[in-house]
Phi, psi and omega in degrees: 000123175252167216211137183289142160285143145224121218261013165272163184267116177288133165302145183263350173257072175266126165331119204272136157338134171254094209276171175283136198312127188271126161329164165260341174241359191212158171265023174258155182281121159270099186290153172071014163257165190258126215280355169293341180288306182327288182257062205257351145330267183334311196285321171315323191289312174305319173304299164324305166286317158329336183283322215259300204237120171317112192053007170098345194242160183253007175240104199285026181250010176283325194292079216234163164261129326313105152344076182240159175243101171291143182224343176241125160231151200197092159072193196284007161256162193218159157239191199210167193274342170264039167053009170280125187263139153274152163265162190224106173257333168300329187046025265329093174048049158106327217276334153343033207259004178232004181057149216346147170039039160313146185268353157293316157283321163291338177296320161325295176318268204323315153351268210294350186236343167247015159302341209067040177302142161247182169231094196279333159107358181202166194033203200254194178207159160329286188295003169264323196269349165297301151030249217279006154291305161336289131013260170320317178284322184238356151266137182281337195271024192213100143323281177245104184233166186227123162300118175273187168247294148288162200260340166273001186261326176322287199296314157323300087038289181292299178332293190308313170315305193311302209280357179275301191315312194246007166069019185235160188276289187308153156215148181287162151208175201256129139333122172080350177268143173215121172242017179148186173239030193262172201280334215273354202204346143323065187206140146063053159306244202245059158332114173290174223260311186301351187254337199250335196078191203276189194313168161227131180180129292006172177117151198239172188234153211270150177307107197256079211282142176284337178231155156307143135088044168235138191291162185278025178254329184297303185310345179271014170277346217222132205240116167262155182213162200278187198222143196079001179265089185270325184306302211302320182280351181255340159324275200301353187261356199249297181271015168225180156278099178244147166294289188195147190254136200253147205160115192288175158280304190251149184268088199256021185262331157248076180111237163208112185231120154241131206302135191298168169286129154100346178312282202275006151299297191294344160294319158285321188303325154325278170300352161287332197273300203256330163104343187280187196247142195252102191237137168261103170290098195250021139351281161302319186287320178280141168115304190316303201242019151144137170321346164266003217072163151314318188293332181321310191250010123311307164062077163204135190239150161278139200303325105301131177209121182275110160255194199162191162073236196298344196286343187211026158065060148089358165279165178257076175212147182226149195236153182240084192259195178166199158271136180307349205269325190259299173325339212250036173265326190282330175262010198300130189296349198233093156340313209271015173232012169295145182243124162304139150218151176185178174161105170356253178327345174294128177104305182348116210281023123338267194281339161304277180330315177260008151257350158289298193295307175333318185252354169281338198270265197335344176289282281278159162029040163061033144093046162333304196293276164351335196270274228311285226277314194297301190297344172241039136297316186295345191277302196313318200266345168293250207010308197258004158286350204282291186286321209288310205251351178266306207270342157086044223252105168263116188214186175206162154215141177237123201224130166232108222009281197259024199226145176212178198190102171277141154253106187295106192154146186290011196190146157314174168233147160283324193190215206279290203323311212280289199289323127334334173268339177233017178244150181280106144302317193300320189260343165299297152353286229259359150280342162283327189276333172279346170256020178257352162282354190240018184106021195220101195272118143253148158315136164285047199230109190272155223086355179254157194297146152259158183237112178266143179239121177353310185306304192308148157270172174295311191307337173276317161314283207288340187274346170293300190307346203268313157357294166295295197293330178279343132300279174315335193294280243286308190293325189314302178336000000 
């Protein structure tokens, strides 16, 4: 059975579904309750906060339907403040990879805090340079690297670097890519197609900005173009002066889009051809999908790379790496080409300690972690082509080892344009809000990645899986 698309792009602050009280010990639904009962913890705490803080949340991309407030995670699980357990695929956007409280990594925190580790504001410590020996020892693309707190502080950073080194302003960034919330990259999420218009190729797209308060002289520094597009970088690369193009390697901020053969070859020759600095936001990617990154397992390396996310299991810190050549800019002997770099908080021997534990657990036993998560990727994704093609379902699944993604459509998508035009949003949407009544967080945004964790079982697959296939049966119906 096949279903008409319907291909508009949803607002994600759509009114939430009204789902029924999920057991509390099981992943089955207690039918005829309402979502105020359901959550009625949650909506007191959102209420509460909402007095403090501008829209209750501190992030707005926090701001989701059904409104829940989790107060617990453990291993591959999440509660909610109404006692209800989740399987948890969301991970808070990924970083989760070995899952909630790992005892390896908290055993580390507790360590480093009853050493008495402080956050003293001068000179170096112990715990960075192991750090960034780590780093450095086990990514091929990172010569030197310097720590940050966040992956938009990262990216900041890398831009800034890029444009002291070449002396140039402009930069490309991708369509449909989120490399941070900063002026240079706040642009052109998930653009509707009717506001950017149709494909460009060669050609650039008008700069559609995500935020207030960014001046229009600055957005005319910064040219988006679709991923997977090497004319569109020597188009822009031709008519402007650019510092760098900017770039997840998999575009995993709508899913999982992976660069076609030949793609991130053609982005070095390009920037070598052309002089800008070629930077990977491997925010996601890295850590995730091998202790070298992605360019690792590419084997293209980029001038700059920013990680996060999965490098320290959900603590807050990000790194920023490279050829020793650029980096050494942040110390550059002539003041006036010196790159500020700085921060309280950088380093802070907290998320130092679980991202040094972090990577010590991802070494372990010849990359354990890594078999485990790649083998119940591979079960999820048979699994639901397997349901996907007995219900007569036109999906895909795009999985790159623990991060997956269904695209309701008949192909993988390449880029923005292909995925705005051919995925059912509407009906993805409203299959992440029906398995979250029954105990199964995919984030409720549609298009967006699931993340499997160390922590998950086979017995957690299969019971998502069964999930699945009984909820679509019920919409298709």
């Amino acid at each position: 059975m096949t279903r008409q698309h319907s291909n508009k792009v949803l607002d994600t602050q759509v009114a939430s579904v009204s789902p029924p009280t999920p057991d509390k010990s099981c992943h089955a639904a207690a039918m005829g309750t309402d979502a105020s009962a359901t959550y009625a913890k949650s909506a007191q705490i959102f209420s509460h906060n909402r007095r403090f803080i501008p829209g209750g949340v501190v992030s707005v991309n926090r701001a989701v339907q059904p409104e829940i407030v989790f107060i617990k995670g453990q291993g591959a699980y999440v509660w909610d403040a109404d006692g209800h357990r989740y399987i948890d695929y969301h991970a808070a956007f990924a970083p989760h990879l070995l899952g909630h409280n790992d005892p390896y990594v908290t055993d580390a925190v507790i360590s480093v805090l009853r050493k008495g580790a402080s956050l003293y504001g001068t000179g170096t410590t112990e715990l960075e340079g192991h750090l960034a020996e780590l780093i450095c020892r086990h990514i091929p693309a990172v010569e030197s690297v310097q720590f940050l707190n966040t992956g938009s502080e990262a990216t900041y950073q890398a831009i800034r670097l890029a444009r002291a080194v070449t002396q140039r302003d402009h930069i490309i960034v991708t369509q449909g890519g989120y490399n941070g919330w900063h002026d240079d990259v706040s642009c052109n999420l998930m653009t509707p197609l009717d506001v950017i218009g149709p494909r460009i190729s060669p050609g650039e797209y008008p700069y559609i900005p995500i935020s207030a308060g960014i001046p229009r002289e600055h957005q005319r520094l910064v040219h988006p173009i679709n991923f997977n597009d090497l004319e569109s970088v020597e188009y822009a690369c031709q008519k402007y002066s650019i510092a760098a193009f900017i770039t997840e390697p998999v575009l995993q901020n709508l899913g999982i889009v992976k660069p076609a053969v030949g793609y991130l070859e053609g982005l070095r020759r390009l920037a070598d051809r052309y002089g800008f600095v070629l930077i990977f936001d491997e925010v996601k990617t890295g850590f995730r999908h091998g202790v070298g990154g992605y360019s690792r397992i590419a084997g293209v390396m980029p001038d700059l790379a920013v990680y996060g996310k999965a490098l320290a299991n959900g603590y807050p810190i990000a790194a920023l790496g490279g050829k020793k050549e650029l980096m050494d800019w942040f110390v550059h002997p002539e003041l006036s080409k010196r790159v500020l770099l700085a921060g309280t908080y950088n380093a802070h021997p907290v998320p130092a300690a679980a991202a040094i534990a972090t990577i010590e657990r991802l070494l372990m036993n010849d990359g354990e972690v890594y078999r485990h998560v790649e083998s119940l990727g591979q079960k999820m994704q048979e699994g639901l082509e397997k349901i996907l093609r007995t219900l007569g379902v036109e999906a895909v699944v795009a999985r790159q080892g623990s991060a997956f993604c269904i695209y309701f459509m008949d192909h993988c998508p390449k880029d923005w344009h292909d995925l705005a035009g051919h995925h059912d949003f509407g009906f993805d949407e409203q299959m992440r809000r029906k398995l979250i009544e029954l105990g199964v967080y995919f984030f409720p945004v549609a298009a967006k990645q699931c993340s499997i964790s160390f922590a998950h079982t086979t017995e957690d697959i299969d019971a998502t899986l069964e999930q699945i296939k009984n909820q679509l049966s019920e919409m298709l119906r």
